[in-house]
Structure formats: C-alpha cells, structure tokens
VMD Tcl script that draws the C-alpha trace (Angstrom):
set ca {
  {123.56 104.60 137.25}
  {127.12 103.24 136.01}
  {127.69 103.92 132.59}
  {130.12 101.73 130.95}
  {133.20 103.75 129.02}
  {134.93 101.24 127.48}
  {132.85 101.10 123.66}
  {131.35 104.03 121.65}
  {128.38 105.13 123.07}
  {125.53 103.88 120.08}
  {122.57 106.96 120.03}
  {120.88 104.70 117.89}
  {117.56 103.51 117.49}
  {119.09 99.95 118.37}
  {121.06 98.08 118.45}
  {121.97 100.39 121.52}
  {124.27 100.77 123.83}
  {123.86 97.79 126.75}
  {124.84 97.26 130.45}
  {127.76 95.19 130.86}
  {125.66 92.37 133.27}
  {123.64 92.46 130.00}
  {126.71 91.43 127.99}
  {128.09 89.32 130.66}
  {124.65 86.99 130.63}
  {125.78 85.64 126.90}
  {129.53 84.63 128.40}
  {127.69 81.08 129.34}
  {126.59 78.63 126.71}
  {122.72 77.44 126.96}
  {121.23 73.86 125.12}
  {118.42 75.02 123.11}
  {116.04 72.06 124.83}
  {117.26 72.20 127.96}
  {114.67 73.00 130.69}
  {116.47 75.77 132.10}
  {116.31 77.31 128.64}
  {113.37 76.50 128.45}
  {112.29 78.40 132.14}
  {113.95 81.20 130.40}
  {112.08 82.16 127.05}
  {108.78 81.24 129.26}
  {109.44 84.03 132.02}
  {110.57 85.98 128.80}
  {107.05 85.78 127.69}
  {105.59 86.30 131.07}
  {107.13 89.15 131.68}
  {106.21 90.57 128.20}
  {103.17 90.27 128.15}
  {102.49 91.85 132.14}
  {104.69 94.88 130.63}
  {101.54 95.18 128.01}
  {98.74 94.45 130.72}
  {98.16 91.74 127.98}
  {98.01 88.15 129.87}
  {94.29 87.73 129.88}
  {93.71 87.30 126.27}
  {96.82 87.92 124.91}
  {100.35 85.30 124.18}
  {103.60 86.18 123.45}
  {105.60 84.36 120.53}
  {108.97 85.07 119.94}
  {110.31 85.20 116.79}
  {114.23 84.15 115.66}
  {115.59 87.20 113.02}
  {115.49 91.18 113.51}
  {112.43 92.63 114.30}
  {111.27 92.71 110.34}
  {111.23 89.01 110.74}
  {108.83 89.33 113.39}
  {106.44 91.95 111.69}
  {106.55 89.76 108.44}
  {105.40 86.85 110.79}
  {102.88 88.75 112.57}
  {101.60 90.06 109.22}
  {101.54 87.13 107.39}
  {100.07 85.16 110.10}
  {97.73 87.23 111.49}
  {95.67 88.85 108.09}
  {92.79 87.22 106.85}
  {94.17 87.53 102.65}
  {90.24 88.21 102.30}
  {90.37 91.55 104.02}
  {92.36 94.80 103.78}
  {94.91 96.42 105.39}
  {94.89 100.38 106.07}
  {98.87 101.10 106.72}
  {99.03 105.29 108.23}
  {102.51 105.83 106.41}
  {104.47 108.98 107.72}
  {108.07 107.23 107.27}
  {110.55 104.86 106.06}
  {109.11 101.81 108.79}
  {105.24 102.40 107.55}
  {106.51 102.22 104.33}
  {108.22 98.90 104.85}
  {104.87 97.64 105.94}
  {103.43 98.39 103.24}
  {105.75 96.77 101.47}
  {105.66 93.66 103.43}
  {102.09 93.94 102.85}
  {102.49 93.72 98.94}
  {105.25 90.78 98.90}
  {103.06 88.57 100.48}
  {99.72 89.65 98.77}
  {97.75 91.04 101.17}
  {95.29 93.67 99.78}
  {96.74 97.14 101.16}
  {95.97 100.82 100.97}
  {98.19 103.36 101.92}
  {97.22 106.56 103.77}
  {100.42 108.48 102.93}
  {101.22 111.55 105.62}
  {104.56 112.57 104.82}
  {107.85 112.48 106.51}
  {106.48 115.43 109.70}
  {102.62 114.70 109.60}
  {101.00 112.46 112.69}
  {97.82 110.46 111.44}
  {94.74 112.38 112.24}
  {92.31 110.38 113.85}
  {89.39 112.09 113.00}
  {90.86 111.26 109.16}
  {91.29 107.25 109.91}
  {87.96 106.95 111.32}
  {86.37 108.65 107.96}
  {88.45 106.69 106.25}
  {87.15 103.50 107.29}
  {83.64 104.58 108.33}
  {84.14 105.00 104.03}
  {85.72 101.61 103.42}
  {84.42 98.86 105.27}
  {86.36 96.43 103.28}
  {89.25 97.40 105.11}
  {89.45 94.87 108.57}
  {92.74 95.78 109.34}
  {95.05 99.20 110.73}
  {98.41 98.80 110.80}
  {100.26 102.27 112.36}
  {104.18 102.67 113.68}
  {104.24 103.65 117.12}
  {107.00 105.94 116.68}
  {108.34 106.32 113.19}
  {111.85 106.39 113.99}
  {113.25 107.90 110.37}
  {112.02 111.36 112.26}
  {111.73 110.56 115.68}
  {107.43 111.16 115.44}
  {105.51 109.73 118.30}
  {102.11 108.56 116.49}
  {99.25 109.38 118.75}
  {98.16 106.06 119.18}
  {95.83 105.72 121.84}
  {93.13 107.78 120.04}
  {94.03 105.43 116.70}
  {93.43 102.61 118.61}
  {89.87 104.12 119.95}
  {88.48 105.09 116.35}
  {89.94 101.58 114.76}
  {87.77 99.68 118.10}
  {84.66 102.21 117.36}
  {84.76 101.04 113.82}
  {85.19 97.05 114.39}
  {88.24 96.98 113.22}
  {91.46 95.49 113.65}
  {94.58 97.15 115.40}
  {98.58 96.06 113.90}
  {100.96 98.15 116.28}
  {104.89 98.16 115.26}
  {106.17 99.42 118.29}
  {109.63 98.31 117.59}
  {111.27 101.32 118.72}
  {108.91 102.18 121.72}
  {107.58 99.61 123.38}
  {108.83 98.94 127.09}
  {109.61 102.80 127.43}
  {106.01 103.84 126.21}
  {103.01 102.77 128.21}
  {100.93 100.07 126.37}
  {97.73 98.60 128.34}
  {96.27 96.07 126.27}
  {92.90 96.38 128.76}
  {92.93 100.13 127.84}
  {94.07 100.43 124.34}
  {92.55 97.16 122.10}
  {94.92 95.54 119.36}
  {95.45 92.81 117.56}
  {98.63 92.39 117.93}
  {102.23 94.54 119.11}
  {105.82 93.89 117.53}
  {108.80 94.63 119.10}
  {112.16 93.62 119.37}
  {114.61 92.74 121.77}
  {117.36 94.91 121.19}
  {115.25 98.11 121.57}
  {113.56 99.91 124.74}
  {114.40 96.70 127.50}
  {118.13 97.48 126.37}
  {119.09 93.67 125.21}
  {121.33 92.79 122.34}
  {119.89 91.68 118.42}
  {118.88 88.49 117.70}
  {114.79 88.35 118.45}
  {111.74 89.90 117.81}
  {108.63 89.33 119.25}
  {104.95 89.26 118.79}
  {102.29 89.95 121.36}
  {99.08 88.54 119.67}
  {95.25 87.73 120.55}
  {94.85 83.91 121.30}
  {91.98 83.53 119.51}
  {93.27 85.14 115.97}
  {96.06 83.12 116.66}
  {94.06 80.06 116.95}
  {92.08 81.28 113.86}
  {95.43 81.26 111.98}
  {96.52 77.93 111.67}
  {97.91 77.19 108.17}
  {97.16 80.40 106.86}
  {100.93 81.63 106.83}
  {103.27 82.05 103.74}
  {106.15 80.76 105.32}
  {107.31 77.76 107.27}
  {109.91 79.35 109.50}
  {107.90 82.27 110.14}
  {104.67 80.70 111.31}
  {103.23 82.35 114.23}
  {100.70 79.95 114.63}
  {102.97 77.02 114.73}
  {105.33 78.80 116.26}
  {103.14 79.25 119.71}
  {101.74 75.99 119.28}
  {105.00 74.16 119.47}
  {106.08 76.29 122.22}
  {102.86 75.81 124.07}
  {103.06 72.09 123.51}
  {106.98 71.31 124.56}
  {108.41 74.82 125.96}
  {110.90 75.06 122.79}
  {111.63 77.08 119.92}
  {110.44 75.32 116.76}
  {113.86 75.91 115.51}
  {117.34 76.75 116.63}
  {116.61 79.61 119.09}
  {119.72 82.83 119.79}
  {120.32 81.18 123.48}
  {122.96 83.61 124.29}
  {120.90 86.69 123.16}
  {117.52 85.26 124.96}
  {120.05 84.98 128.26}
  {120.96 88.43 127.75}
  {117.61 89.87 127.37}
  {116.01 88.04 130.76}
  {118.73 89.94 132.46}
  {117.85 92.93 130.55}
  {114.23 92.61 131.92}
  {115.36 92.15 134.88}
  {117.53 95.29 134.96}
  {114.10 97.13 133.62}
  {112.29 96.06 136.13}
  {114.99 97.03 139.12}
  {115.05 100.35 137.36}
  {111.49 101.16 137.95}
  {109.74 99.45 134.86}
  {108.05 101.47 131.92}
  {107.70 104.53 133.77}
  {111.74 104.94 134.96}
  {112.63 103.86 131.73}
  {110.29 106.52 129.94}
  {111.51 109.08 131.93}
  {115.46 108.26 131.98}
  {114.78 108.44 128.13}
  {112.71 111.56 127.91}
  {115.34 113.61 130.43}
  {117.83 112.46 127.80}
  {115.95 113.57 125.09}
  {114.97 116.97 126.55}
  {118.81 117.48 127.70}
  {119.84 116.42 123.92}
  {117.42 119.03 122.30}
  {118.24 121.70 124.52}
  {121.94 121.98 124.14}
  {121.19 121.49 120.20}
  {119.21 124.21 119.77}
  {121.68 126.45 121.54}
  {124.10 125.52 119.39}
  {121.78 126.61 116.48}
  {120.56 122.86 115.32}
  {116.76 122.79 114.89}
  {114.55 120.04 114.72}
  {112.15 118.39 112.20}
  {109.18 117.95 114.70}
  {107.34 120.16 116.81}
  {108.19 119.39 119.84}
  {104.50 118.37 120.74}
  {105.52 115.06 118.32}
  {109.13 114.31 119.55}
  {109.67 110.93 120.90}
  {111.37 110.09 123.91}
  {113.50 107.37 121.19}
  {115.43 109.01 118.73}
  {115.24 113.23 117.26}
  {115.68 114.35 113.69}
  {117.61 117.32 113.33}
  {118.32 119.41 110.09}
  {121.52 119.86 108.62}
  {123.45 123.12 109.01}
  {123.25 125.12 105.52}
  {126.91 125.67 106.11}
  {129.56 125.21 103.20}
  {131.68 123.24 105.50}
  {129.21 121.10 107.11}
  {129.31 117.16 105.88}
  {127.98 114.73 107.81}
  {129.97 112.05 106.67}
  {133.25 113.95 108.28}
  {130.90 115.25 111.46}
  {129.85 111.09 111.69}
  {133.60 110.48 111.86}
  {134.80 113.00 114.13}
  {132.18 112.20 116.65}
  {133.22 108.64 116.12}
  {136.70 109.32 117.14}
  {135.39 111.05 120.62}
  {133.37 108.02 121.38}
  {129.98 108.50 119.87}
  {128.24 106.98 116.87}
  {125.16 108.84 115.58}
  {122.50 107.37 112.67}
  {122.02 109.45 109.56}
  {118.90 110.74 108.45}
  {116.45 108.90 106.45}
  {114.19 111.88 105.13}
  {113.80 112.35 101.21}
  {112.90 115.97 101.31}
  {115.58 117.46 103.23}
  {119.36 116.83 104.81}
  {119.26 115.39 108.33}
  {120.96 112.88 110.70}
  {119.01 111.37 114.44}
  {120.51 111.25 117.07}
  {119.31 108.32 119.55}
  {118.35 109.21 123.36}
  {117.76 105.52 124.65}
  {120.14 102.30 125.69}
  {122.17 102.86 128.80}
  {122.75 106.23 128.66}
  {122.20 109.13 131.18}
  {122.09 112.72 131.05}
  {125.89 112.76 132.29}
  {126.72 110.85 128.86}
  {124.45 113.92 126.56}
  {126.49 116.60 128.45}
  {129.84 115.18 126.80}
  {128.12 114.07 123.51}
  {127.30 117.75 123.17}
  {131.06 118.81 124.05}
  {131.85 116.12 121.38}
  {129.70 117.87 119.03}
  {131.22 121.44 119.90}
  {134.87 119.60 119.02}
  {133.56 118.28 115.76}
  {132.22 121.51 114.46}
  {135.40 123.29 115.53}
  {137.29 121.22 113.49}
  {135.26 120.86 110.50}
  {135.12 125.06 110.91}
  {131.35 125.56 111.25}
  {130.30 128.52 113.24}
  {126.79 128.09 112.39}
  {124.75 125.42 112.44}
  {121.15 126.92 111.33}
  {119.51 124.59 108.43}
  {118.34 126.59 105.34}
  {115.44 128.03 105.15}
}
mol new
graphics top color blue
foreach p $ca { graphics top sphere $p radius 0.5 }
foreach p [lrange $ca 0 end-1] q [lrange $ca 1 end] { graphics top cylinder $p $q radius 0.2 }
display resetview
C-alpha cells in the first residue's frame, strides 16, 4: 500500500486520513440532478447495503450533515413516541443518544455502565424481560471516547429473543466490523462516510427496515431530516430531497471502490487490527498502559492513560507530535487523564513504526523518562 506523506497523518476516529484517488474524485464538479449523479448515490446505496448482507429487507438513505445528523434522523424517524427507548451508555456517543433521545421527546431510560464497562447481556435481557414498555435498544458499536468494542452480536440476540427493537450507531465501526443483517436482526445501522470506507465528511447514512420505514411517514420532528421522505423522494426520482455534498458522495464511491479492491470488510478489519496491535505494543514498552482490557479494544481507536509524570502535558505532547507529522485526539474520559490514539484511515503498520519514533522524540523533549499513569 502507498501511503501518502504530504499532510499529517490524522489517528483519529474520523475525519481520517484518505487516499489521494479519494481526494482526487472531488477535483470534478457534479449537478445535483444529473443522472450520472444520480447512478452514483444509487450504487452508493447498493453497495451499502451488500456490505451489511442487508438488501432483502433492508434500504439505505443517506443523510446530508455529520453523522449526528443522521442518528437524529434515524431516531426521530424511526421511534414510535408511544414506546421506549433502552440506550446501554458506557461513553460520551451513548450519552449523546440519550440526549438526542430527550430533545426530541422520546421516552428514554438509561442503563449507565461507565466509561470501561461493556453491556452485559445477560443484564439487558433482565432488563427488558422487566420492562416491556421498552420497544426499543439503542447500543454504540464501539464507543469511541475509550476505544470499547460493545459485544453486539449477543445484544442483538437477547433484544430479538425479547421482541424488541435493535438501534445500532456504528459510526466508528461499520465497514471494518462484520455486520450481517441475516445473522444479527436490527432495526436500523448509522454510519458515516468519513469513517471505516476511508471517505471525506459530509454524509451520514442510515440502513433501515422498509417496512418501519414505510410505517414512518409523517411521524418525524423535522423537515430536513425526514427519513421517510427522504427515501421516498429518492425512490421516486433518484435525487436528494435537498442540495446533496456531490463532491464528497464522488469521493466516497471511489472510496468503496478502493474497499472493495482491498479485500472488503475482512482486509480492512485486519489492516486496522495489525495497526492497532502494532500501536499497543510499542506503547506499552514505552510504559503507556491502556484503559481496556485488551479482550474490549477495538480495532478503531485505543485509550491510553496519561503518564503521572510532572513534565507530562498533553497539550505540549499534542504539539510536538504535530510538528513530526501526526495529530492525535484527546481523551474524553471524566474519571481520569487520557488521550486516543486512532488506528484506522490509510495508514499501515510502516506509518505506527514512525508514529512511535515520533512519540519517543516528543517525550525526549518534553523530558519524560516515564510514562506509567498513577496508580
């Protein structure tokens, strides 16, 4: 794989780092009702949807805005206001659903983890074998604020055993983390383009049962973010409703295409994954530990603890790896100091071997010779 030098590297949940044919698809300029526009955001959806094993009872709608606008779509769409919604909270994205949930006045209850905890399945199936007012899950499919892969195939099985509805944010997973919609029932998945299929911002998208979309129709707060209207128009005419990002739905059909030359879910999974174990590795030689187990860390983005040493601040360590050509994300955990450190975009093991040798640099100059977290 070429890696492309000339920009930071971004070890970010997304926006990530991109190819530059990826970046060289938005150089042409696209009429939003054009047919060949149109051709695009269709094989868009088609190719979506075969990535979840979802085109037998399942449509794609895409979604203009970051991938909040999409959950807030799906959300407000999708949930009868009659029934509740059970949101597994273990981090700062379950939390936003919850309150998503709350500004548009869905009943919600909260099953609060914690910022290290999985969901317990045994505990959600109690939990609604208790509650049958609840008709809805809603669960992050890895929590990115600590890197936590939720185990959500055996979520998915208790939420079907019980008759209930499945919600899956898989924002920062899906299209490097297997999803078979014939295997593993849901409601609906929300993702975005600028995550796992390595396109730029601009879209999110929504892969929803027909037939709770069909049950939808003017049951949405919000005109713009109708999903119901939104894949009826599109159904009807090919288009966007409204003005669509052309360039950045150009970019990401060449990013699926570059997914799919690359081997699909299971290359991408395991291009991230080497990254990931290559990353953690060389960290924990150099004394950094992680939040998780390692049984819960993600193949997406790792949560490490901040060294208890005097002359350790991140905001100087941020810059300094800056400077060498890397841009880490701080951490997002109440409880304790941490930053991530993202292991997908177009990056390779090659490119974690000099981010550690940037990191080395950094805590030269910053004069840490220790970087163990308190205990």
């Amino acid at each position: 794989m070429t890696m492309t030098t000339s920009d930071a590297y971004l070890l970010t949940p997304g926006p990530l780092t991109t190819s530059a044919t990826v970046k060289a698809a938005m150089q042409r300029d696209w009429g939003s009702w054009d047919e060949d526009f149109n051709a695009m955001t269709a094989e868009i959806c088609r190719r979506l949807l075969a990535c979840a094993n979802a085109s037998e009872r399942h449509a794609c709608i895409p979604v203009q805005g970051s991938g909040t606008f999409a959950v807030e779509a799906a959300l407000g769409t999708l949930i009868d206001a009659t029934r509740t919604t059970l949101v597994l909270v273990n981090g700062a994205y379950g939390k936003r659903l919850v309150s998503l949930l709350e500004r548009l006045g869905r009943p919600v209850e909260v099953m609060a983890l914690g910022d290290a905890t999985p969901p317990d399945p045994a505990r959600v199936e109690a939990y609604l074998a208790a509650n049958p007012n609840i008709g809805y899950v809603a669960v992050i499919h890895c929590e990115t604020s600590s890197g936590m892969l939720n185990p959500l195939a055996a979520i998915a099985e208790v939420v079907a055993a019980q008759g209930r509805e499945l919600i899956i944010d898989s924002m920062s997973a899906f299209g490097a983390l297997p999803v078979d919609a014939e295997r593993l029932p849901f409601l609906a998945l929300i993702s975005s383009a600028n995550k796992c299929f390595e396109g730029v911002p601009g879209f999110g998208f929504v892969i929803a049962r027909r037939d709770a979309l069909e049950a939808a129709e003017g049951r949405c707060h919000s005109l713009s973010l109708d999903l119901h209207d939104q894949w009826r128009y599109m159904t009807r005419t090919g288009q966007w409703r409204y003005t669509p990002p052309t360039h950045v739905v150009a970019a990401f059909l060449q990013a699926m295409k570059e997914h799919a030359e690359e081997g699909g879910v299971p290359a991408r999974h395991a291009r991230y994954a080497a990254n990931r174990e290559r990353l953690v590795a060389g960290m924990r030689e150099r004394g950094f530990e992680t939040l998780l187990e390692d049984r819960w860390l993600s193949p997406i983005i790792t949560t490490f603890l901040s060294p208890a040493h005097p002359n350790f601040d991140f905001s100087r360590f941020y810059a300094e790896l800056k400077a060498q050509g890397f841009i880490i994300y701080p951490g997002k955990l109440t409880e304790v100091e941490s930053f991530r450190i993202g292991s997908i975009g177009r990056l390779d093991i090659k490119v974690v071997d000099r981010l550690l040798s940037a990191i080395d640099t950094a805590l030269a100059t910053m004069g840490v010779d220790d970087a163990r977290p308190a205990h």
